[in-house]
N, C-alpha and C positions, 0 to 999 in steps of 0.2 A: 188639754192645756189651752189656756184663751190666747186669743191674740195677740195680746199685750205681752202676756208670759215668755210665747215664741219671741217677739221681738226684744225684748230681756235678755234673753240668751243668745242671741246671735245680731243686733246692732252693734255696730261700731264705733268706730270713736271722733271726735271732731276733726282730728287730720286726717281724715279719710276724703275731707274736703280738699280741689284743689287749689293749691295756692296758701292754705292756713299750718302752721306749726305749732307747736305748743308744747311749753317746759315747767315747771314746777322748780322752788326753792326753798325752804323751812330753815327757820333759826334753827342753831346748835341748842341753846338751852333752854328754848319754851315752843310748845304747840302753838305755833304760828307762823305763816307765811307768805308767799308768792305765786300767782299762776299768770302765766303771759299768753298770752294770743300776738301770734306776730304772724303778719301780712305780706309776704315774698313782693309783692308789687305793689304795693297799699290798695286798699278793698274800701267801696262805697260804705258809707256807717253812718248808723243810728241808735237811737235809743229809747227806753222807754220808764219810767221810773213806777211803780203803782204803792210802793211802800212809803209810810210819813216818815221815816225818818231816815233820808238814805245820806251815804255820805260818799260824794262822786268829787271828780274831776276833769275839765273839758267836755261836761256833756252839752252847756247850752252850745256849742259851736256846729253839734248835730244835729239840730230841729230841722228840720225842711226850710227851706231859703234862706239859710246863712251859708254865709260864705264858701267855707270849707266844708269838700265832700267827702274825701277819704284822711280814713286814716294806717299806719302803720303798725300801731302794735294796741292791744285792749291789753290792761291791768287789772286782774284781780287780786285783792289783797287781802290780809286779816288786821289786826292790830287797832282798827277801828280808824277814825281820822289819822293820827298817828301813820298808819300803814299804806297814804297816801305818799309818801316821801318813796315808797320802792318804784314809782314810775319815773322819778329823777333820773332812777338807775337804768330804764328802760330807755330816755330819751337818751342817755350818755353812749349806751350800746349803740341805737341806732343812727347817732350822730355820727361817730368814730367810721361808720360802713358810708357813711353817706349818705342813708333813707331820711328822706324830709318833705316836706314841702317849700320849695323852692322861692324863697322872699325877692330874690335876686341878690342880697347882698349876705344872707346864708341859709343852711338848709334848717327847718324847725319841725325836726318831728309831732309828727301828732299823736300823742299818747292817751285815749281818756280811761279812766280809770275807776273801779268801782270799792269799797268797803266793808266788810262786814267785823263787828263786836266780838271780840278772843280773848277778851282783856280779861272773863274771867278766871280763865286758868291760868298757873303757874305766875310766875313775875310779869306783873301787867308792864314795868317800864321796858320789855325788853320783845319789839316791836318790828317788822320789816324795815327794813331801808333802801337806800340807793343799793346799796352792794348785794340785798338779796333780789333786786328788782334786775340788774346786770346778771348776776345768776342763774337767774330764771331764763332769761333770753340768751342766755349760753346751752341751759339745757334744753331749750327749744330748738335752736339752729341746729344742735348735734346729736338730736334725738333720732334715734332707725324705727323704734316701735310704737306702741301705742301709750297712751298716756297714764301715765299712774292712776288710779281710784284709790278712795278712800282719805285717810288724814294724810295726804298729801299736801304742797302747796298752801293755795288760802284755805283747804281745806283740812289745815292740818290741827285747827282748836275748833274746829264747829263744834256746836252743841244742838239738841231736836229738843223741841215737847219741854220750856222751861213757863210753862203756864200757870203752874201752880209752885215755882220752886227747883233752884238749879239740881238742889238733891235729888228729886224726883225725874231729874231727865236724860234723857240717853244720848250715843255721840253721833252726830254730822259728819257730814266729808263734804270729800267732791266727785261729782259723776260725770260719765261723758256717751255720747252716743251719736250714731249717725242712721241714716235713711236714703236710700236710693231710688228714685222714682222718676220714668222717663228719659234718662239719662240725667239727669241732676241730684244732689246729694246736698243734703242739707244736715249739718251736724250741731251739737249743744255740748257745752260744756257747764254744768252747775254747783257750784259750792253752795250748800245747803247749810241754814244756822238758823234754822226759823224757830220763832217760839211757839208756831204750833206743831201736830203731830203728821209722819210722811206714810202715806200709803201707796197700797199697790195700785197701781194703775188701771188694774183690767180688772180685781173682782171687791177695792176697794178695801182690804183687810188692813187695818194698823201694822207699819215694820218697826217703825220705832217713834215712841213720842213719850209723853208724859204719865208716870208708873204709880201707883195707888198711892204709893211711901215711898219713902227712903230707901225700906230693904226690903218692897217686894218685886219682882221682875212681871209682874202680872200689869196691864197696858189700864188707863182709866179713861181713854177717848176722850181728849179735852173740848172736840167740840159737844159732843152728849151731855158731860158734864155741867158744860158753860148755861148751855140750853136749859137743863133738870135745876138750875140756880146756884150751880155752886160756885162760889164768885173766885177770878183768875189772885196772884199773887200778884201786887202791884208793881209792875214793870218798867225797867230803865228804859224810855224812848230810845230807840238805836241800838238796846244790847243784842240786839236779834240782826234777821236782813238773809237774805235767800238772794245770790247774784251770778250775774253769767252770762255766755257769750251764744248767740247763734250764728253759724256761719252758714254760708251755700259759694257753689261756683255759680250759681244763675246769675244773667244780667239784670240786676237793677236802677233805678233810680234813688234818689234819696228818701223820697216817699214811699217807694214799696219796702225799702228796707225799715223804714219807719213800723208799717204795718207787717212785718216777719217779725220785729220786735214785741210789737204789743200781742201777734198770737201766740207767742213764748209764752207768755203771762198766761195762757187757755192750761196751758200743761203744768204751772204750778199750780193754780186750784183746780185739776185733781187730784195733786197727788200732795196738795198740803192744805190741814183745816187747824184750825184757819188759817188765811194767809192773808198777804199786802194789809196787813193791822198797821195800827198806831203804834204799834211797839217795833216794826218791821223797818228798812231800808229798801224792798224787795225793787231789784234796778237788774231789767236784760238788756243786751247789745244785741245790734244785727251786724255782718258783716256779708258784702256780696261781692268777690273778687273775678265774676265775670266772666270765667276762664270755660266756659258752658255755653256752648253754641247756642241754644235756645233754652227756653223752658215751659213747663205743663200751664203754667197759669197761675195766678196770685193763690188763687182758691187753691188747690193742691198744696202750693207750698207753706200754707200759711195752717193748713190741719201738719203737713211735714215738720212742722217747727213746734208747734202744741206739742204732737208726740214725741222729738225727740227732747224736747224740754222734760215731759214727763218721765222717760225713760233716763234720762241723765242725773234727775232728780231723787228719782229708787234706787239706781247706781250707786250715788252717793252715801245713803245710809247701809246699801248692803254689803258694800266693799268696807264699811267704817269697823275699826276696832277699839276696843273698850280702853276706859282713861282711868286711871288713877294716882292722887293725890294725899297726902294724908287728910282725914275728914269726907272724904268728897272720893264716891266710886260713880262713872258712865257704864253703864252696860253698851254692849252693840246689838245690831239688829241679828246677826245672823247666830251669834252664841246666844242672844237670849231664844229664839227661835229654838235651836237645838236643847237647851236645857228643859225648854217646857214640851218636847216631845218625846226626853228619855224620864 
């Protein structure tokens, strides 16, 4: 069994971080939803965007030398722009407790927020909001275990592998995972909706992405394909996006955290081809709440944040379960796996 493998099966989950919690919410009547990241003491933060077409909120206030350095709670959403409205619900949460940053004349949470495309399933007008964004950061604060995988949360309409066609693609989640090294712990959480296909991280094999046809479950490697000339199905800017959180307890600056961001982005291309396209959003967060007497060094933490990106990213399509609509079947990664080995 490779490395990678072992650490599949036995990494953990983002609140294993300390200082970070994390809740999920989903509409009642459509695959879509809410995931929060909430910050018990607000945590240094950053960001990193590599996808054209992302759809955020409060991120330019994270670049290195503006103003403000932490924040309180990270949003991830589905519903596309639209499902930027469930961070309302997250500042109204953590307005009521009091968490803010401190203006003198009231407290203003800082919420940023990231998006991904779900619209195409089920009733596209029926979208997160404030109340699923409140939600979530109720199931966050009152959570004892680890975090749902799969169509959970914003991971609850992902789609993988829509390169050639929604009919030919299989279903998305969200994954999570953590890492221990030196006494520091660095965890990821990723809602996976990429339009291209996810693989395994240590021997590289396709888990779920883009299927020959309609009705066959056999995989056609869109990046092979794309390469051999077979040209992609022309694409909605934005229906795609691959989004997510890293957190650690190490102490940062706003610039290392900067940089634990963009090596997230190492562990989605491997374990997504293609990825950060024109058709993508693809947008991580860093968060560093500090609560870690020291730490290994940027260089350690910044492969630490790769591979729990990567491992949170397989998570997500292995834990995902299969969609269906009239017209329109998702297979999943782990029933199509077993069907092609009986």
């Amino acid at each position: 069994m490779s490395s990678f493998a072992t650490r599949l099966q036995q990494a953990g989950c983002i609140t294993d971080v300390p200082g970070i919690r994390a809740g999920h919410a989903r509409m009642a009547d459509r695959a879509t939803g809410c995931t929060v990241i909430l910050t018990e003491r607000g945590a240094i933060a950053a960001v990193d965007v590599r996808g054209a077409a992302p759809g955020t909120r409060e991120t330019d206030l994270l670049a290195p030398g503006q103003l403000v350095e932490h924040a309180h709670a990270i949003a991830l959403c589905g519903g596309s722009a639209y499902g930027l409205a469930a961070a309302t619900g997250v500042m109204q949460w953590l307005e009521e407790r009091g968490w803010g940053l401190d203006t003198g004349y009231a407290r203003v949470p800082i919420v940023p927020a990231a998006v991904l495309y779900d619209l195409l399933l089920g009733d596209a007008r029926i979208r997160p909001d404030a109340a699923c964004g409140w939600a979530a950061c109720e199931a966050a604060w009152n959570s004892t275990g680890p975090l749902a995988q799969g169509n959970a949360g914003a991971g609850s309409g992902a789609v993988v592998g829509k390169m050639f066609g929604l009919d030919r693609a299989m279903r998305g989640g969200i994954g999570s995972a953590s890492l221990r090294v030196a006494g520091v712990t660095v965890g990821a959480v990723v809602a996976c909706n990429a339009v291209g296909d996810v693989r395994h991280g240590g021997d590289g094999r396709i888990l779920a992405g883009a299927r020959q046809s309609p009705e066959s479950l056999q995989l056609c490697d869109a990046q092979q394909s794309l390469l051999a000339g077979v040209p992609p199905l022309p694409a909605l800017a934005g229906a795609n996006t691959t989004i997510g959180v890293i957190a650690t307890d190490a102490p940062l600056s706003k610039v290392q955290a900067q940089r634990l961001a963009m090596a997230g982005h190492d562990g989605l291309a491997r374990t997504i081809t293609p990825v950060h396209t024109m058709s993508d959003g693809d947008t991580l967060f860093a968060l560093a709440t500090g609560q870690a007497a020291s730490h290994p060094g940027m260089m350690v933490l910044a492969v630490m944040a790769a591979e729990a990106v990567a491992l949170a990213t397989v998570r997500a399509v292995l834990h995902a379960t299969p969609y269906a609509e009239p017209g329109l079947h998702l297979p999943a990664a782990q029933p199509l796996a077993q069907s092609m080995a009986s």
